[in-house]
C-alpha positions in Angstrom: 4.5 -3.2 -19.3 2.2 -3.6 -15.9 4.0 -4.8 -12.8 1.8 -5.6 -9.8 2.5 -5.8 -6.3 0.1 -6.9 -3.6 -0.1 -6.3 0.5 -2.8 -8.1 2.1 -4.2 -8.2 5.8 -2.7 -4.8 6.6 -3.6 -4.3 9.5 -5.2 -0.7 8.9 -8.7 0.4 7.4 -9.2 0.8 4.3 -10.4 4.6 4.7 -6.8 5.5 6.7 -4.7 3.9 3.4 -6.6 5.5 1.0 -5.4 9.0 2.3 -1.7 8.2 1.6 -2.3 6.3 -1.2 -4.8 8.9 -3.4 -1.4 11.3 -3.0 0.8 9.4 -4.8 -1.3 7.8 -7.2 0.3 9.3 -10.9 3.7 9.8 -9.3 7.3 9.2 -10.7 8.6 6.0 -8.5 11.4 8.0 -7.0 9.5 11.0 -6.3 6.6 8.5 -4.9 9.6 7.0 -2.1 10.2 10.7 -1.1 6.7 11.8 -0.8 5.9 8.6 1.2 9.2 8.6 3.1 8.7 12.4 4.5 4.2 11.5 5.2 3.9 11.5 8.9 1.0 8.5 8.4 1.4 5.0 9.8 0.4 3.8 6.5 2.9 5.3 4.6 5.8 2.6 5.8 3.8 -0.6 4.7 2.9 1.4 1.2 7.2 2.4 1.2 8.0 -1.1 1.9 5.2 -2.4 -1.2 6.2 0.3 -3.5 9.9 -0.9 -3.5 8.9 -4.2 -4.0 7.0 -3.3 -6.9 10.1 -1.8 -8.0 12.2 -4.8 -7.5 10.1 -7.2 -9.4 9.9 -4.9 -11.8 14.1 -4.4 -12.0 14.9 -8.3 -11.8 11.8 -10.1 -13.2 11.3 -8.1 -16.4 14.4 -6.4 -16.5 12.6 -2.6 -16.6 14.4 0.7 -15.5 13.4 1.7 -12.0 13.6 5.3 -12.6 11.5 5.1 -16.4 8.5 3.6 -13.8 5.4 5.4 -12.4 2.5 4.2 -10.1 -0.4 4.0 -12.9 -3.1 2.9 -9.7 -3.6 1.6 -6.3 -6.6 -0.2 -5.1 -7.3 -0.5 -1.9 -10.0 -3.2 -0.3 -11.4 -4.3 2.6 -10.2 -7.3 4.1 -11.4 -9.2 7.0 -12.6 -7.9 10.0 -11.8 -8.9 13.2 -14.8 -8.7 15.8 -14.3 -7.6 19.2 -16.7 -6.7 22.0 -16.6 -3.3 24.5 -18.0 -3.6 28.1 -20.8 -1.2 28.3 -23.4 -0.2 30.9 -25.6 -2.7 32.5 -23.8 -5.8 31.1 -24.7 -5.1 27.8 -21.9 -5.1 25.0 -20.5 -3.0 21.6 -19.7 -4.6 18.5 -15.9 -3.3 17.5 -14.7 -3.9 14.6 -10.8 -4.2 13.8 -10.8 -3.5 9.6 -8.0 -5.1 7.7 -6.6 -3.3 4.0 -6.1 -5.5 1.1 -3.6 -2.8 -1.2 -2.8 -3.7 -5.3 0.1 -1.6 -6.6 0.4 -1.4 -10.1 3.4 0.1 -12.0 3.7 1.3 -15.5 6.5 2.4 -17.8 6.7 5.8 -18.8 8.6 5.8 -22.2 8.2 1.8 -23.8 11.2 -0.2 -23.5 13.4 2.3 -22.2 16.6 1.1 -20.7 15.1 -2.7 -21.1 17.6 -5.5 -20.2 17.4 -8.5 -22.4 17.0 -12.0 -20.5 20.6 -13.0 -21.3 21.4 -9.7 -19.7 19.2 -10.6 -16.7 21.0 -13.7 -16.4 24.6 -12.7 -16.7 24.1 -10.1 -13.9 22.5 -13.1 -11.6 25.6 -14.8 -11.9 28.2 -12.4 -11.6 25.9 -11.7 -8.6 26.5 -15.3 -7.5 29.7 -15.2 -7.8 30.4 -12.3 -6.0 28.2 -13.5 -2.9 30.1 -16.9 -2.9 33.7 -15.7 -2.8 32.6 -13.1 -0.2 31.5 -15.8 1.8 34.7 -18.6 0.8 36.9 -15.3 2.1 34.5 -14.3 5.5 35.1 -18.1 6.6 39.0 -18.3 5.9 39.4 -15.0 7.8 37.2 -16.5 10.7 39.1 -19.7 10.7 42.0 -17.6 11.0 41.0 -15.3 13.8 39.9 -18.8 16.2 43.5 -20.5 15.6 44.6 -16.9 17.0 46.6 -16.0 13.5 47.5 -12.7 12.1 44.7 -11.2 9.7 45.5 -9.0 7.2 42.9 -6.6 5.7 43.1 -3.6 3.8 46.8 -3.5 3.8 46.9 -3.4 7.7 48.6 -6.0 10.0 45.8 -6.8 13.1 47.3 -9.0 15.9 44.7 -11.1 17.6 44.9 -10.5 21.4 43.2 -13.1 23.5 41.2 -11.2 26.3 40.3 -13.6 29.4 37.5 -12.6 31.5 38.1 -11.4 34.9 35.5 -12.4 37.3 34.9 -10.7 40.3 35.0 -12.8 43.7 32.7 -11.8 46.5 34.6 -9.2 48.5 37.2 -8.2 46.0 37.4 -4.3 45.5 37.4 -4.1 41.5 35.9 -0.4 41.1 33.6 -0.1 38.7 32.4 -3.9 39.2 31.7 -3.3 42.9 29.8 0.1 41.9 27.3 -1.4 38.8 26.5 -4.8 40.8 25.8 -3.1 44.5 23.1 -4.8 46.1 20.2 -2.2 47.6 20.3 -3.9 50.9 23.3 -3.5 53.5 24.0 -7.4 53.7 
């Protein structure tokens, strides 16, 4: 099964993505994140970024394994240009010309239907997921409540006694130390 993945208006020509992206055209998806992680090219971020989305439609839309995948093409197109003008002798002026990339990822499996999750699969794992997420939050707001009425909060087996710390300001003329030091003034007065 195909998965696409699309990044447009990068702001990059076309010629300057085409270098990172004709090495890792063919490419396992994992060893694809390592080559592009360890390029030292500007464009390999963006195509990092795109390749693991790729990955992640591919994981939780069609429920494909993320290490069975390999990158089958990339096509990279010109987008817009964006037209600028260079001051040149005797008022003329140069035509410079900004080049965007439009980049189309497209993934493949390499062995059919290996490691597939059904859609009732799919669906259970959302949920748990949900579930999860919600009683992390119910339990993040309970121990915040806590912490503002100045409670004890209990976590991981350890007893943590809030300490209210008031702010000490620092009155013109008052010797605190390190204050005095970080907040001198240049000037004598």
């Amino acid at each position: 099964m195909k998965v696409i993945a699309s990044l447009n208006n990068l702001r990059t020509s076309p010629r300057k993505v085409r270098l990172v992206t004709n090495s890792v055209v063919g490419m396992n998806s994992q060893a694809a994140l390592v080559q592009l992680k360890h390029l030292v090219k500007k464009t390999s971020e963006p195509l990092e970024k795109l390749l693991n989305s790729a990955l992640a439609n591919a994981e939780n839309n069609f429920g494909l394994d993320k290490d069975n995948m390999f990158i089958s093409s990339i096509l990279v197109g010109e987008g817009a240009k964006l037209k600028r003008w260079l001051p040149r002798a005797q008022g003329r002026a140069t035509l410079l010309l900004k080049r965007t990339s439009h980049i189309k990822l497209e993934l493949e499996e390499r062995v059919e239907g290996k490691n597939k999750k059904t859609k009732q699969e799919l669906d259970k794992q959302k949920a748990d997921n949900e579930a999860a997420r919600t009683k992390a939050m119910k339990e993040a707001v309970a121990e915040i409540e806590k912490e503002e009425k100045g409670e004890e909060v209990v976590s991981d087996k350890a007893v943590v006694k809030k300490t209210v710390v008031k702010k000490e300001t620092a009155q013109k003329g008052q010797d605190n130390g390190f204050l005095k030091k970080v907040f001198q003034r240049k000037s004598g007065a």
